[in-house]
N, CA, C and O of each residue as an XYZ file, in Angstrom:
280
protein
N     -13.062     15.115      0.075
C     -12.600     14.318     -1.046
C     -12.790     12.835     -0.729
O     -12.384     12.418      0.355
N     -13.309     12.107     -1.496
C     -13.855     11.086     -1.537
C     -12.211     10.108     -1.602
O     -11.301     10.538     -2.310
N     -12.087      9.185     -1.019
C     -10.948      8.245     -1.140
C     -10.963      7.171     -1.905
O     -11.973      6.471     -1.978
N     -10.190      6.982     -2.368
C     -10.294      5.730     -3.690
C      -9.470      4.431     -3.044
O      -8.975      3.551     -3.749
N      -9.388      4.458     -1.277
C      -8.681      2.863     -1.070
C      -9.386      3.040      0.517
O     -10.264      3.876      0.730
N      -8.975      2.328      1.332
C      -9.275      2.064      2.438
C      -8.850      0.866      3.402
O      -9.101     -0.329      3.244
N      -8.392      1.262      4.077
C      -7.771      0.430      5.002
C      -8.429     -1.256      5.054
O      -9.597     -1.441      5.394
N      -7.341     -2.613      4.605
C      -7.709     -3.491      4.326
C      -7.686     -3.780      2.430
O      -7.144     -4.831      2.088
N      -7.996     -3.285      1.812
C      -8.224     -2.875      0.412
C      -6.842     -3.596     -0.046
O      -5.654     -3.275      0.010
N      -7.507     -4.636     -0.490
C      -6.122     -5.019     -1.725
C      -5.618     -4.843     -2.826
O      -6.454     -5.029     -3.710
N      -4.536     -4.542     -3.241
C      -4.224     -3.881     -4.410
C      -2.667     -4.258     -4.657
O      -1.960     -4.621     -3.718
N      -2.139     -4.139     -6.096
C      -1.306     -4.738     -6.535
C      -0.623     -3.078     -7.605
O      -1.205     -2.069     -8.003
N       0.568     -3.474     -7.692
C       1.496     -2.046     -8.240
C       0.755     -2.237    -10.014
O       0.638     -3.374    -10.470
N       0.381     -1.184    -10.727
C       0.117     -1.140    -11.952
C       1.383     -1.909    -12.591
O       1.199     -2.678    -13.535
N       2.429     -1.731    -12.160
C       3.887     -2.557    -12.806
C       3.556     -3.900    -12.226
O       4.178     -4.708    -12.916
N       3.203     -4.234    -11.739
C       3.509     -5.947    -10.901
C       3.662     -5.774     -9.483
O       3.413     -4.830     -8.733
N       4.242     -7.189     -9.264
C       4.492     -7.351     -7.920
C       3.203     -7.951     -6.875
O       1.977     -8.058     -6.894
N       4.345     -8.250     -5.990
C       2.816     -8.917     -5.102
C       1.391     -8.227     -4.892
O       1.367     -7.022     -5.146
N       0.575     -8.632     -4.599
C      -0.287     -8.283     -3.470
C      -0.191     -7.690     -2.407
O       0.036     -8.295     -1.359
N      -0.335     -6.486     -2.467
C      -0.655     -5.629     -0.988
C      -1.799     -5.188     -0.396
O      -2.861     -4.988     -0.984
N      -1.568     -5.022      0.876
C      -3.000     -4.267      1.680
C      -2.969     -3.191      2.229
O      -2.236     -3.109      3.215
N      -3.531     -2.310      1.919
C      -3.534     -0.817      2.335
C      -3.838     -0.792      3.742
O      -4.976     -1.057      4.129
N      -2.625     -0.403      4.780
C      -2.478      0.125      5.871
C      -3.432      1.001      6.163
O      -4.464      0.706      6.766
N      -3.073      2.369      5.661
C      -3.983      3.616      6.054
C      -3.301      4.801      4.770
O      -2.632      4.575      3.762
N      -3.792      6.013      5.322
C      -3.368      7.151      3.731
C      -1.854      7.175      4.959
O      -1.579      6.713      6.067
N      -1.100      8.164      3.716
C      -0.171      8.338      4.175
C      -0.341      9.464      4.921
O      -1.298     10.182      4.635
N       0.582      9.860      6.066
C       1.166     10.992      6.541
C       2.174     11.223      6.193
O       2.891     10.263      5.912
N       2.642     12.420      6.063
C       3.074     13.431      5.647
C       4.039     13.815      6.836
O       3.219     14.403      7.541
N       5.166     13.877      7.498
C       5.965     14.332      8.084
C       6.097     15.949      8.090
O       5.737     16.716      8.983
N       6.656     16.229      6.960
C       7.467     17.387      6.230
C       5.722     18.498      6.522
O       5.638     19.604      7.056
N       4.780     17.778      6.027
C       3.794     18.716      5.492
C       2.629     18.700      6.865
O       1.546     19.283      6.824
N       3.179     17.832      8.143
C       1.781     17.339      8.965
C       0.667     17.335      8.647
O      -0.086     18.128      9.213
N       0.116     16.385      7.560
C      -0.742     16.210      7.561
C      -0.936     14.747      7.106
O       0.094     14.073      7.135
N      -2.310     13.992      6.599
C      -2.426     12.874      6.004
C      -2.729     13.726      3.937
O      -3.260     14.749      3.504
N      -2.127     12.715      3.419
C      -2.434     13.124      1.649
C      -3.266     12.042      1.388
O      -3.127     10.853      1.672
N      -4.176     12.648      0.790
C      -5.464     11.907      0.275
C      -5.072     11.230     -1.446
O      -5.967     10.844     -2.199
N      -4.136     11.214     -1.680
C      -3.730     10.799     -2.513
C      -2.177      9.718     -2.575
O      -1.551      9.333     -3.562
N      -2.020      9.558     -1.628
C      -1.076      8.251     -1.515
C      -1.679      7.965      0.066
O      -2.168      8.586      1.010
N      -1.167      6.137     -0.458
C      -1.514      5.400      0.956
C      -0.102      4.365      1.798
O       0.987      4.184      1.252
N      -0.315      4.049      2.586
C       0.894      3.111      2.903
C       0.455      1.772      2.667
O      -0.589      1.443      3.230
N       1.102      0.840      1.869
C       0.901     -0.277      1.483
C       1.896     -1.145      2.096
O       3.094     -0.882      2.198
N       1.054     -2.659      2.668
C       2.196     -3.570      3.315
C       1.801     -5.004      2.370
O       0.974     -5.204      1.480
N       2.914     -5.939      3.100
C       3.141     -7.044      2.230
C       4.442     -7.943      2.695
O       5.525     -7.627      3.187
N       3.841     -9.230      2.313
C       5.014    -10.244      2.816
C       6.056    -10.989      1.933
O       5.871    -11.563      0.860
N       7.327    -10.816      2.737
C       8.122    -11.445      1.578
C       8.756    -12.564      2.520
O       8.547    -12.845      3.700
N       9.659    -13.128      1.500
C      10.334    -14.169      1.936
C      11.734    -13.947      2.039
O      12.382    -13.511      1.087
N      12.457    -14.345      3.624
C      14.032    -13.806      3.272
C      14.747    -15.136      2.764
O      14.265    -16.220      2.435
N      16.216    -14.629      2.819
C      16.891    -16.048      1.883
C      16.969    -17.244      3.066
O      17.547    -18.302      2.816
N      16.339    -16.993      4.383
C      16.616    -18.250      5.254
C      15.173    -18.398      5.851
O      14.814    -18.574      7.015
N      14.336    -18.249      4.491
C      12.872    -19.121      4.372
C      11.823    -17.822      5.578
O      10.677    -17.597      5.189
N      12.162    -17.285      6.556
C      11.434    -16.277      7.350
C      10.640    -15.560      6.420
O      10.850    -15.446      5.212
N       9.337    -14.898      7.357
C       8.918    -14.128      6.719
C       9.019    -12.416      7.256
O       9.360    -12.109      8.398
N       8.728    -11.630      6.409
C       9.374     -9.972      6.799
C       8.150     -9.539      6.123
O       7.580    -10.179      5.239
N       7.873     -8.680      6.482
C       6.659     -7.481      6.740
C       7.629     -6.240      5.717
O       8.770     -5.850      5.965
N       6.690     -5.796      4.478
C       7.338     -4.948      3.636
C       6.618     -3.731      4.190
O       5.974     -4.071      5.182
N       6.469     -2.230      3.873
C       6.212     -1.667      3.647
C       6.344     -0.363      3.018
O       7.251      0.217      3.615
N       5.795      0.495      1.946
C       5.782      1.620      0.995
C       4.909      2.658      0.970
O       3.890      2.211      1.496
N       4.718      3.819      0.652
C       3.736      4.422      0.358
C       3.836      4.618     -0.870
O       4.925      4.744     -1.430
N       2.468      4.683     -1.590
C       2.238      4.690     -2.820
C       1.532      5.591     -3.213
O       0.741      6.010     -2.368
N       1.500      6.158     -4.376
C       0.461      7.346     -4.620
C      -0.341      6.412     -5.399
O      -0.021      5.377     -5.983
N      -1.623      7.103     -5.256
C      -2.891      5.943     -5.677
C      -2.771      5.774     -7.284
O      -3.004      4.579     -7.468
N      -2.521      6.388     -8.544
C      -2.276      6.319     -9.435
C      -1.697      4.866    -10.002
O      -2.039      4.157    -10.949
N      -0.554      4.739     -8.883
C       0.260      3.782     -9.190
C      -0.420      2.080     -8.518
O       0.177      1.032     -8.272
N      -1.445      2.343     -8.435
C      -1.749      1.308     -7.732
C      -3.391      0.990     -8.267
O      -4.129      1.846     -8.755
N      -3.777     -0.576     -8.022
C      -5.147     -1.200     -8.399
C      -5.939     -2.034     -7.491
O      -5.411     -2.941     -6.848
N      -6.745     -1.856     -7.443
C      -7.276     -3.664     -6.880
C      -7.287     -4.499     -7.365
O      -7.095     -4.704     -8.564
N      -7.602     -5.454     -6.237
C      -7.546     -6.892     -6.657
C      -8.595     -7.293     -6.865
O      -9.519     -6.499     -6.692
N      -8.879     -8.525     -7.270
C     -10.275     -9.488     -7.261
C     -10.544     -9.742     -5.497
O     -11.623     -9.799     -4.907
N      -9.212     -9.856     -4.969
C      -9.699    -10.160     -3.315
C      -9.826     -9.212     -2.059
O      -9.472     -9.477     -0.910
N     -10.604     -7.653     -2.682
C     -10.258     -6.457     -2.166
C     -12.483     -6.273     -1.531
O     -12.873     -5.270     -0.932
C-alpha cells in the first residue's frame, strides 16, 4: 500500500491549527504493528512563560493535508 505522507511532510488538521510534520506512521501498541493509515504528527507551541514544548498526536490521514511547505 502506497503511503500518502512521509516522514518530514507537512501538513495541517483539515479543521485548522498549526502546522505539523509527520514524524513517522503510527504504531499500534494494542495491534503490534505500524497502520498505514494514521501517522504521528509533531509541532510547536508556546507555554504561558514564553518556552517552547514539542506537541505530539497521531492522526489518521483523512484528517489531515499538506502544506505549500511539504
Amino acid at each position: 500500500m502506497k503511503l500518502l505522507y512521509h516522514p518530514g511532510d507537512k501538513v495541517r488538521s483539515k479543521s485548522g491549527g498549526p502546522e505539523m510534520t509527520i514524524r513517522d506512521q503510527h504504531y499500534d501498541v494494542i495491534r503490534n504493528k505500524f497502520l498505514n493509515d494514521m501517522f504521528d504528527c509533531i509541532w510547536l507551541t508556546e507555554t504561558k512563560d514564553g518556552k517552547k514544548a514539542i506537541q505530539y498526536r497521531p492522526f489518521h490521514q483523512d484528517e489531515l493535508q499538506k502544506t505549500d511547505h511539504s
